[in-house]
Each structure stands twice: as structure tokens, then as C-alpha cells.
C-alpha positions in Angstrom: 20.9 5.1 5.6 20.6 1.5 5.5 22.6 0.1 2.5 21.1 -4.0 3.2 17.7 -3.4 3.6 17.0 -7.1 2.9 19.1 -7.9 7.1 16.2 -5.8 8.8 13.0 -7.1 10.2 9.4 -6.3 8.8 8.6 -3.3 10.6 4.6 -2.6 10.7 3.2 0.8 11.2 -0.3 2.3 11.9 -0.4 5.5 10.9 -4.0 7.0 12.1 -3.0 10.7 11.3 -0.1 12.6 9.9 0.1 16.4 11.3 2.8 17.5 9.1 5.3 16.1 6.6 9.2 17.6 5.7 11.0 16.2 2.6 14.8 17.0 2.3 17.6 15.8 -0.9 21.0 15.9 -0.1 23.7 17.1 -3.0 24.1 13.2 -3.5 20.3 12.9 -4.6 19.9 10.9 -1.1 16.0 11.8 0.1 14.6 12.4 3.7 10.6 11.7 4.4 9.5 13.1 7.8 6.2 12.3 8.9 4.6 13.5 12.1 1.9 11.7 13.4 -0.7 11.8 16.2 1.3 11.7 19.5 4.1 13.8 18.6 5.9 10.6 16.8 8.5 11.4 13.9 9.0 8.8 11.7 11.8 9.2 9.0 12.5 7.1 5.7 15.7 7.5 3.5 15.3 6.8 0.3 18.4 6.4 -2.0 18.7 8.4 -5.0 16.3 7.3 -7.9 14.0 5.0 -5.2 11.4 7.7 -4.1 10.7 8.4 -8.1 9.9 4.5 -8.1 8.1 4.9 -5.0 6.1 7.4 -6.6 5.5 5.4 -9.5 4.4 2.5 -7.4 1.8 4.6 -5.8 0.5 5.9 -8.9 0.3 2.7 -10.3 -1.6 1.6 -6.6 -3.9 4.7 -6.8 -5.3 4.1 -10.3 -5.7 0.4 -9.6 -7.7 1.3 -6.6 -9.8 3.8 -8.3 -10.6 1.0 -11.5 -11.6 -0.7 -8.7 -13.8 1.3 -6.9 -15.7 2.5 -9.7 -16.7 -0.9 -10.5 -18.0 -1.9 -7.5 
């Protein structure tokens, strides 16, 4: 896992389709996101522990936003 996120590069991603999705915690609370996509690709995230609940949040937070949104348009 990286532990200084902040060295890396942006990284960009399209993601056109996702065929099937494996989620794994560790005894440390550590989280594993698989994601396979069109092609046969496998792309993995690591979240450390407590992040993927505030990625969650975030999303939530996004989704509602987007649906305000939506409905006023």
C-alpha cells in the first residue's frame, strides 16, 4: 500500500464497463477494491483503514448532490 500518496502522479482512468468487482479487509482493517473491466483489466485500490468509510461518505454526499441537481433541471 502506498503510505505517501501525495509523491505519485495523477493517474486518469476510463472505466467504460466493470464485469465484476471483489472487496477484501485484512485483520488490520486495511481494504482491497478489485475491479474488472472490459478487456480483462484488473484494477486494484488499497484503502487504509477508516478511508473507504470516507470514501463512501464522499460518494453519498456526490450522489445526492447530483440527484438535487438533476431534478431541477
Amino acid at each position: 500500500m502506498a503510505k505517501n500518496p501525495a509523491a505519485f502522479p495523477e493517474l486518469d482512468l476510463d472505466i467504460a464497463d466493470v464485469r465484476h468487482v471483489t472487496m477484501t479487509t485484512d485483520p488490520q482493517g486495511e481494504t482491497a477494491i478489485g475491479l474488472e473491466v472490459a478487456g480483462g483489466q484488473v484494477i486494484n485500490l488499497f484503502f487504509a483503514p477508516g478511508t473507504l468509510a470516507k470514501l463512501e461518505a464522499m460518494l453519498t454526499k456526490a450522489s445526492q448532490a447530483q440527484a438535487q441537481a438533476s431534478t431541477i433541471q
